[in-house]
N, CA, C and O of each residue as an XYZ file, in Angstrom:
496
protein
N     137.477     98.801     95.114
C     138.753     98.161     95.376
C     139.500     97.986     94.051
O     138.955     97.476     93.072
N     141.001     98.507     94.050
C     141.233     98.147     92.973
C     142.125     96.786     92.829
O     142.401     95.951     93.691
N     142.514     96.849     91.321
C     143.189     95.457     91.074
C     144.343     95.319     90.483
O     144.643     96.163     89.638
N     145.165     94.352     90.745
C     146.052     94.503     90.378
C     146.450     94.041     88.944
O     145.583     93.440     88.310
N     147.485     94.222     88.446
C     147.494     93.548     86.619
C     147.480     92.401     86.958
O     146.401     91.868     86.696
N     148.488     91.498     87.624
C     147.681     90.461     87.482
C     146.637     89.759     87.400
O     146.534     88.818     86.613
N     145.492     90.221     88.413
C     144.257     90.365     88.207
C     143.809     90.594     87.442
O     143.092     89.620     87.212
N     143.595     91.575     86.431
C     143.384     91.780     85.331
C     143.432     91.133     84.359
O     142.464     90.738     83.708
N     144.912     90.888     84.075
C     145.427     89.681     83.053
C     144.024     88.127     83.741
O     143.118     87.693     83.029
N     144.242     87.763     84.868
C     143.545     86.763     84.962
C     142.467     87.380     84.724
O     142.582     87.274     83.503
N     141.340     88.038     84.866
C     140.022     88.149     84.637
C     139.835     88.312     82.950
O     139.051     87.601     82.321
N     140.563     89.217     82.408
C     141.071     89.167     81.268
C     140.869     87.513     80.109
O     139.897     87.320     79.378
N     141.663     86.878     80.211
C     141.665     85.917     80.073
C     140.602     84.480     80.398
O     140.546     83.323     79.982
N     139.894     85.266     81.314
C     139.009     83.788     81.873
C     137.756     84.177     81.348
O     136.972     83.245     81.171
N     137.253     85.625     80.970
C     136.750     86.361     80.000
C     136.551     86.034     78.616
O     135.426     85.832     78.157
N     137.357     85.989     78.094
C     137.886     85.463     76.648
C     137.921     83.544     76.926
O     137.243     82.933     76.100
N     138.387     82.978     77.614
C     138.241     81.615     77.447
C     136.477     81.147     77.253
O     135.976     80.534     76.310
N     135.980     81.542     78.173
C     134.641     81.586     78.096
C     133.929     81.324     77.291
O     133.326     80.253     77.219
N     133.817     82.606     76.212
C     133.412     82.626     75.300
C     134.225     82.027     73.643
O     134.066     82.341     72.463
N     134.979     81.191     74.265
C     135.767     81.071     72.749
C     135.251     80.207     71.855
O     134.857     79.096     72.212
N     135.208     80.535     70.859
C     134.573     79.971     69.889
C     135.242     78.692     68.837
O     134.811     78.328     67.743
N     136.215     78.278     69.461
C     136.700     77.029     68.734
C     137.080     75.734     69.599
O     136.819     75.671     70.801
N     137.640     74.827     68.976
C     138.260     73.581     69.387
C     139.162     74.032     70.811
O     140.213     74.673     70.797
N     138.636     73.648     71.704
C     139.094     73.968     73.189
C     140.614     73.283     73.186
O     141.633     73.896     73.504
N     140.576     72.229     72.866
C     141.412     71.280     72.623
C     142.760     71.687     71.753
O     143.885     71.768     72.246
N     142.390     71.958     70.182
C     142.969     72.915     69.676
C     143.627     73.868     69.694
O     144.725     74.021     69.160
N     142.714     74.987     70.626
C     143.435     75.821     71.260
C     144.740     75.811     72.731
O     145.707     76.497     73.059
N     143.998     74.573     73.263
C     144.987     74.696     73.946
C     146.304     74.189     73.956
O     147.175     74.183     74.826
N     146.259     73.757     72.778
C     147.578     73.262     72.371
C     148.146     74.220     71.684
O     149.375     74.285     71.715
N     147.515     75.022     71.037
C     148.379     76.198     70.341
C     148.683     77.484     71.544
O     149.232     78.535     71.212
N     148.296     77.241     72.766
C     148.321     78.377     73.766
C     149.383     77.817     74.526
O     150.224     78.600     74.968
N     149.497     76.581     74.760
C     150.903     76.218     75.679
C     152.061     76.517     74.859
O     153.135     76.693     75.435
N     151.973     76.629     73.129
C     153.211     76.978     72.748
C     153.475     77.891     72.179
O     154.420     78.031     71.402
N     152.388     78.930     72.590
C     152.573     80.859     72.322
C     153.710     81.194     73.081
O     154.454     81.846     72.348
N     154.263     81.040     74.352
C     154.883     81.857     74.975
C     156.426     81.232     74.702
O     157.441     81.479     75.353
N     156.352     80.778     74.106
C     157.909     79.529     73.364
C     158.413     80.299     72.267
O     159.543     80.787     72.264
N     157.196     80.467     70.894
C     157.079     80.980     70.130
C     157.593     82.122     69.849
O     158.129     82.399     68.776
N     157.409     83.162     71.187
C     157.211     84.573     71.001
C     158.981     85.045     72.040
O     159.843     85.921     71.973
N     158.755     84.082     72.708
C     160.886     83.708     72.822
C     161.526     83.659     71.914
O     162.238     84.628     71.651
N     161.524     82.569     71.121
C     161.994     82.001     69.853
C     161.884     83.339     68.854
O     163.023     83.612     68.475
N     160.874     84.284     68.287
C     160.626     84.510     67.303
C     160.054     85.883     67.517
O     159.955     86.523     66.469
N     159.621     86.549     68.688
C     159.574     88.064     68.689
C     157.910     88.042     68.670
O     157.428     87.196     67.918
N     157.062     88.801     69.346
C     155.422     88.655     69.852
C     154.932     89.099     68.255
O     153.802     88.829     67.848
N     156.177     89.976     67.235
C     155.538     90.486     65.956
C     155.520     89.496     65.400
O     154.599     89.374     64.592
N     156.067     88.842     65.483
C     156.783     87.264     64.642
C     155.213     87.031     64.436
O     154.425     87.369     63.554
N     155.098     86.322     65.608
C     154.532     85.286     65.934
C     152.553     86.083     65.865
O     151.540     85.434     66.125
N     152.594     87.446     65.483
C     151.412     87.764     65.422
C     150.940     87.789     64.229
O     149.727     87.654     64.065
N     151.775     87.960     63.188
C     151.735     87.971     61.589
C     151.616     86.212     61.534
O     150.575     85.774     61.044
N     152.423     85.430     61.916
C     151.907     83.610     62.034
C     151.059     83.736     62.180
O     150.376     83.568     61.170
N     150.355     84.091     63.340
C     148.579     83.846     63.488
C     147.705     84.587     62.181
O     146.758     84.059     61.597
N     148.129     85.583     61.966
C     147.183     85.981     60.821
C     147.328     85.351     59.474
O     146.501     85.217     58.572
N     149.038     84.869     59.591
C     148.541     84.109     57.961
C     148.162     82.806     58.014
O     147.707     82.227     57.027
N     148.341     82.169     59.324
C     147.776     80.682     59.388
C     146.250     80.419     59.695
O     145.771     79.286     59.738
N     145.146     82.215     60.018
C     144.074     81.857     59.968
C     143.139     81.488     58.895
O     142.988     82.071     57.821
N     142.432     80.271     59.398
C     141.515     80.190     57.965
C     140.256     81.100     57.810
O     140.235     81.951     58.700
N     139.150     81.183     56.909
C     138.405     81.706     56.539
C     137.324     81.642     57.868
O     136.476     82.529     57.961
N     137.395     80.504     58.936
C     136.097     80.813     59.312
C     136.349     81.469     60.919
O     137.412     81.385     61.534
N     135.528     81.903     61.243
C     135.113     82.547     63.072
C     135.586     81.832     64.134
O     135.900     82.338     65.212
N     135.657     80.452     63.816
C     136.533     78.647     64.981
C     137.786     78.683     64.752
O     138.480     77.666     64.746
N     138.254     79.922     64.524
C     139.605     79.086     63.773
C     140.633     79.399     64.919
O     140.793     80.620     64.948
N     141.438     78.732     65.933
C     142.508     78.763     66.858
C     143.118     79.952     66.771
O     143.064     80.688     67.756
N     143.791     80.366     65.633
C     145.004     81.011     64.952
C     143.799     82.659     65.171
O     144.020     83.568     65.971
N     142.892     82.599     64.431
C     141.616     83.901     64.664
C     142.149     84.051     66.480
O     143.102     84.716     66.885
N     141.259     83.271     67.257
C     140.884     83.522     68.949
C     142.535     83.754     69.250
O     142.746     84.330     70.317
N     143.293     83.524     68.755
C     144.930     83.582     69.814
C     145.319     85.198     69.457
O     145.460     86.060     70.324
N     145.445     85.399     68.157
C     145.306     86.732     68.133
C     144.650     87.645     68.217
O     145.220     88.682     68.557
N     143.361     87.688     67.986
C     142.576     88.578     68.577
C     142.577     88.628     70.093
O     142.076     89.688     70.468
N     142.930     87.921     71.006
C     143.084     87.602     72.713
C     144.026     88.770     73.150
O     143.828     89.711     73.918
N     145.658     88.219     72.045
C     146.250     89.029     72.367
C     146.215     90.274     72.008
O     146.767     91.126     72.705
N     145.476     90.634     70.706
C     145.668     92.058     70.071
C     144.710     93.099     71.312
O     145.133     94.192     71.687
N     143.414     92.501     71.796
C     142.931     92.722     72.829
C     143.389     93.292     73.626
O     143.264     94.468     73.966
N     144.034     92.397     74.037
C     144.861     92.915     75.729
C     145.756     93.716     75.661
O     145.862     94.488     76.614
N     146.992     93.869     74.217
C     147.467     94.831     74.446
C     146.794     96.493     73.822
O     147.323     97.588     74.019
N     145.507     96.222     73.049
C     145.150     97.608     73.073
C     144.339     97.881     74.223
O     144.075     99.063     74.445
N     143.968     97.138     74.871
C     143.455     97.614     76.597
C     144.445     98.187     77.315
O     144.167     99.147     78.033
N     145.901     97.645     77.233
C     146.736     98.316     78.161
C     147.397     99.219     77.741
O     148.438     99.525     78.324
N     146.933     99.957     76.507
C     147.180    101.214     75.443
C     148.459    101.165     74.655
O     148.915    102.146     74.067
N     149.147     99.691     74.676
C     150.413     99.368     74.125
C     150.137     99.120     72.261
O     151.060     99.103     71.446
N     149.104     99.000     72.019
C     148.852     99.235     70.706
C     147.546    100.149     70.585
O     146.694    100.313     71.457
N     147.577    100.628     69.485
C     146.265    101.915     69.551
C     145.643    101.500     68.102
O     144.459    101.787     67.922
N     146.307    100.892     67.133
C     145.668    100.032     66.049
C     144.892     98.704     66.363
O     145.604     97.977     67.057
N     143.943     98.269     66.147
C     143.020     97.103     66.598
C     142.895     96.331     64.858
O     142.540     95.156     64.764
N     143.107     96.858     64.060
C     143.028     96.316     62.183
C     144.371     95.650     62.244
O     145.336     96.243     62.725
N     144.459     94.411     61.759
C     145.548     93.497     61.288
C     146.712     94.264     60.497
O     147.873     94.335     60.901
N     146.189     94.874     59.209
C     146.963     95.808     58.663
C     148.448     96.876     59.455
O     149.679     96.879     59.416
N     147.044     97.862     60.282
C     147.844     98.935     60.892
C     148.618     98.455     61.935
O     149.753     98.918     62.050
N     148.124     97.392     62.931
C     148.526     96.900     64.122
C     149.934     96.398     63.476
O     150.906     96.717     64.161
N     150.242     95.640     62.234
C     151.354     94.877     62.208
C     152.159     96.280     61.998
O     152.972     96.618     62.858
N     151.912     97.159     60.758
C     152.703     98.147     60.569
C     153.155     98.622     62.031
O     154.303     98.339     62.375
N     152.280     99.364     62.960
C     152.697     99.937     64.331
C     153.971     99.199     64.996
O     155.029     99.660     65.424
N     153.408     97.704     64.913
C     154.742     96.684     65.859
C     155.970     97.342     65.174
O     156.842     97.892     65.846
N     156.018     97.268     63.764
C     156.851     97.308     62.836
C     157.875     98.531     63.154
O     159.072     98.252     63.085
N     157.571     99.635     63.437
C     157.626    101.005     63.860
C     157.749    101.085     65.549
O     157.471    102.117     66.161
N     158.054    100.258     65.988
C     157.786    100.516     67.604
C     159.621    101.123     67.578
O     160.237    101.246     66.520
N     159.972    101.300     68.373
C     161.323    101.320     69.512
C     161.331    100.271     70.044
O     160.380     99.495     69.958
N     162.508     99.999     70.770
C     163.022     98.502     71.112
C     162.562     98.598     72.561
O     162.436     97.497     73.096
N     162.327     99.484     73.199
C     161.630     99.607     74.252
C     160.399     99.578     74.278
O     160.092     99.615     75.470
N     159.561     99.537     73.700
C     158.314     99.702     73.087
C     157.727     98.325     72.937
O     156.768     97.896     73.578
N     158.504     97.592     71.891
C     158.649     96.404     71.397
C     158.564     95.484     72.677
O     157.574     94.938     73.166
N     159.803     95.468     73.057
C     160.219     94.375     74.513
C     159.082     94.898     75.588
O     158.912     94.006     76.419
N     158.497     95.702     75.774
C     157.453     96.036     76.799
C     156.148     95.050     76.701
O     155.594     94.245     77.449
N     155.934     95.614     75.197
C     154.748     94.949     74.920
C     154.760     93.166     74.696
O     153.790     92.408     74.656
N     156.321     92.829     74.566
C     156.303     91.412     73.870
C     156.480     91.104     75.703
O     156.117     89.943     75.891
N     156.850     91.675     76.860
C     156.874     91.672     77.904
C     155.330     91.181     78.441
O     155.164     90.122     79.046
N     154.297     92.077     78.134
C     153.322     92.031     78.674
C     152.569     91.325     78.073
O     151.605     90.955     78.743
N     152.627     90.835     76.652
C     151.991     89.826     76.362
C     152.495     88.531     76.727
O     151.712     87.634     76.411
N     153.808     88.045     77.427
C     154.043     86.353     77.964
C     153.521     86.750     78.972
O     153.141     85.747     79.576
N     153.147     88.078     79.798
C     152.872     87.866     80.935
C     151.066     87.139     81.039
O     150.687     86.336     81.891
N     150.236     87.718     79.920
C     149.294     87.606     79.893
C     148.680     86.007     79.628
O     147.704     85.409     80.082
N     150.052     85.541     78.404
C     150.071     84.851     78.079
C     149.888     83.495     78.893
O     149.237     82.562     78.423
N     150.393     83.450     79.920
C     150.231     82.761     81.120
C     149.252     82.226     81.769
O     149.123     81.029     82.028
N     148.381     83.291     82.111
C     147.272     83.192     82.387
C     146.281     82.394     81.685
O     145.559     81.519     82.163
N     146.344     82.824     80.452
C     145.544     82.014     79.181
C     146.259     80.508     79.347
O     145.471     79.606     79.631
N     147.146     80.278     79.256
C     147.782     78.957     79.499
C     147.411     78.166     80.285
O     147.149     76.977     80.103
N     147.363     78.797     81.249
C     146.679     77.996     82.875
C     144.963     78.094     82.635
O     144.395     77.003     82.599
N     144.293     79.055     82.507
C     142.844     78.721     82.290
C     142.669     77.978     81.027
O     141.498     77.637     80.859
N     143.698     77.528     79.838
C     142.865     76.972     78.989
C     143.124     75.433     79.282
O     142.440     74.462     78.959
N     144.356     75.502     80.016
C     144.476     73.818     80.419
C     144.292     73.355     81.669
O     145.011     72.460     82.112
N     143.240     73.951     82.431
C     142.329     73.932     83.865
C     141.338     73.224     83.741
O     140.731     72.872     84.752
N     140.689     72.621     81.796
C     139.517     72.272     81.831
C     138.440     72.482     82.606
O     137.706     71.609     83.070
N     138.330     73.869     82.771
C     137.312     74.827     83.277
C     136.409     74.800     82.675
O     135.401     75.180     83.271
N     136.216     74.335     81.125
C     134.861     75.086     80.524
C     134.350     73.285     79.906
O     133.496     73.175     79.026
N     134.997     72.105     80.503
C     134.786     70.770     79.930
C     133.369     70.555     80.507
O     132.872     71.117     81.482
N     132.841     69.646     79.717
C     132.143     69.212     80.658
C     130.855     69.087     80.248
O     129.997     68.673     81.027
């Protein structure tokens, strides 16, 4: 049976919450105001923020938000770079169609993550 993207996006996401490796709490305060962010400021914007606001260690919010998203959009073949480096250059280089697709499909995803991280699903 297949599935639909939404589906996806949700399994996607409840996938990755799971296993996340930081301040639940933390994160979910920085996940209700990704999809604001990336309005305000463009999904490149706001993906270069996460990389320079991560700190040194593996817990770090700013690490799990972008790697979530860099994830999902090289699953849905909208980026083909997975390295911080090349991935920003690629955004950099997209078409405006290209761009708005992907900054498209990441609020869509984005959503999802929003709602499972503030479901307190994993409290407890």
């Amino acid at each position: 049976m297949s599935r639909t993207l939404g589906q996806l996006r949700a399994a996607y996401c409840l996938k990755k919450l799971e296993s996340l490796n930081c301040d639940r709490e933390e994160f979910k305060a920085l996940s209700a105001g990704l999809p604001a962010m990336i309005i305000q400021n463009g999904f490149g914007q706001v993906l270069a923020f996460l990389k320079a606001k991560e700190k040194d260690n593996k817990k770090d919010k700013h690490l799990a938000a972008f790697q979530i998203i860099v994830g999902w959009l090289f699953e849905r073949q909208l980026l083909q770079a997975d390295q911080p480096a090349g991935l920003l250059v690629q955004i950099s280089r997209m078409d405006q169609a290209q761009y708005l697709h992907a900054q498209k499909e990441t609020l869509a995803m984005l959503e999802w993550l929003k709602r499972y991280a503030n479901a307190a699903l994993f409290e407890g």
